[in-house]
N, C-alpha and C positions, 0 to 999 in steps of 0.2 A: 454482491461480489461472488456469493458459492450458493450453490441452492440446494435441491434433492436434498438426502440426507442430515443436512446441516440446521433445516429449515428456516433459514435467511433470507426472506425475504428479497428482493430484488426491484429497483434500483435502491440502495442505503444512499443513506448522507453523513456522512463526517466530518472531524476535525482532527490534530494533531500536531504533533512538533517534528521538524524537521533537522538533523543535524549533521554536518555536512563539514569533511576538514580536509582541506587539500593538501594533498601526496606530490602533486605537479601541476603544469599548467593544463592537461590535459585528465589526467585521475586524480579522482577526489573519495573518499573514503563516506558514506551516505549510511546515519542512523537515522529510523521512523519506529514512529508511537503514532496510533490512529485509533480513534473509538469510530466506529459507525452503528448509527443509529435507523432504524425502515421512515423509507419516506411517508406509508400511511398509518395510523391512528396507532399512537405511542401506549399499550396498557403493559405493565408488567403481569398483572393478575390473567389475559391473554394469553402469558409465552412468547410475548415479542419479543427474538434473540435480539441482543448486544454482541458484535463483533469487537476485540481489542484487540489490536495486531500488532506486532512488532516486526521491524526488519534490524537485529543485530547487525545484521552483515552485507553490505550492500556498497557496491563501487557505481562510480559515472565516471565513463569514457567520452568527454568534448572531442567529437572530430574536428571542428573548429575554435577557436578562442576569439573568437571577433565580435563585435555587440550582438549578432544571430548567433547561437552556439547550439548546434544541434550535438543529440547526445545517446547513449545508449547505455542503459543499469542492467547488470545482473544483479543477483541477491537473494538472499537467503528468509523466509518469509516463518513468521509462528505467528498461529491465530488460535484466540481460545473466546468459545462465544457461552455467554451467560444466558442464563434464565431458559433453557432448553425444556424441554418437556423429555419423562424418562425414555420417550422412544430414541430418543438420540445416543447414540452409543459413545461418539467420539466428539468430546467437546474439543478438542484440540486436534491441531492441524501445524503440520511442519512441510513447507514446500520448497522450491525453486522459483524465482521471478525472471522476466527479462521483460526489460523496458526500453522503451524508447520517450523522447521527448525534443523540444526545445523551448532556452532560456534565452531570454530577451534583457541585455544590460539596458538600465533606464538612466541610471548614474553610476559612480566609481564604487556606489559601495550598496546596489541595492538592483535587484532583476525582479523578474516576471517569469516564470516555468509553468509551461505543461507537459504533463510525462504519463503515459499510461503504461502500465503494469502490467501483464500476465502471468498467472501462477499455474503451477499445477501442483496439488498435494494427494502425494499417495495415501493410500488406504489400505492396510493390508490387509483387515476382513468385511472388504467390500467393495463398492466403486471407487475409483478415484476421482476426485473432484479439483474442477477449474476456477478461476479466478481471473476477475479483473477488475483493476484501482484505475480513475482517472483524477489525477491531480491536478490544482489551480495555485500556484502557491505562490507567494511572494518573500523575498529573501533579502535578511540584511546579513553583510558581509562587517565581520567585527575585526 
């Protein structure tokens, strides 16, 4: 998801929880927690970062509400990545997202979403660095 300076690896794999509370039939109010982990050879003794991200603050605008629901997230992104090696100055990362996606209703109380993410997180003594999540997720509606 970020590379260069961050030394992240590139493609990670993760998991997380999604939380998600509707505002209207259209905006929905979108909390995530995600760990990503590098797709090759897991050593901590290495320096293989761990990515933890959160998104506090995150909305989805449905242009449609129909069983296809395409859609579009802004939101507000913090990542803080573990086990870094001292060259890393900045284990923490506060950014901007915008997403897009769509969610596929399967039944009354349960969909299918894919939604990718881009970030950008400033840097103020250095580069700034880009981001991007692609989510698979599946969702029960309580």
């Amino acid at each position: 998801i970020l590379g260069g300076t961050t030394q992240l690896s590139s493609p990670t794999l993760g998991g997380g929880l999604n939380l998600m509370v509707k505002l209207s039939d259209n905006w929905w109010y979108v909390f995530k927690g995600l760990v990503s982990f590098p797709t090759e050879e897991f050593s901590i003794a290495n320096n293989t970062v761990i990515a933890f991200q959160t998104i506090p603050f995150g909305w989805r605008y449905f242009l449609s509400t129909d069983y296809f629901r395409p859609f579009i997230s802004p939101s507000l992104a913090f990542n803080y990545f573990a086990n870094t090696s001292q060259a890393v100055k900045h284990n923490v990362a506060l950014g901007l997202g915008l997403g897009f996606g769509l969610e596929f209703i399967i039944e009354r109380d349960a969909s299918i979403t894919a939604e990718n993410i881009f970030y950008r997180f400033p840097v103020f003594q250095g580069d700034d660095a880009n981001g991007n999540t692609f989510s698979l997720l599946v969702n029960w509606y309580f």
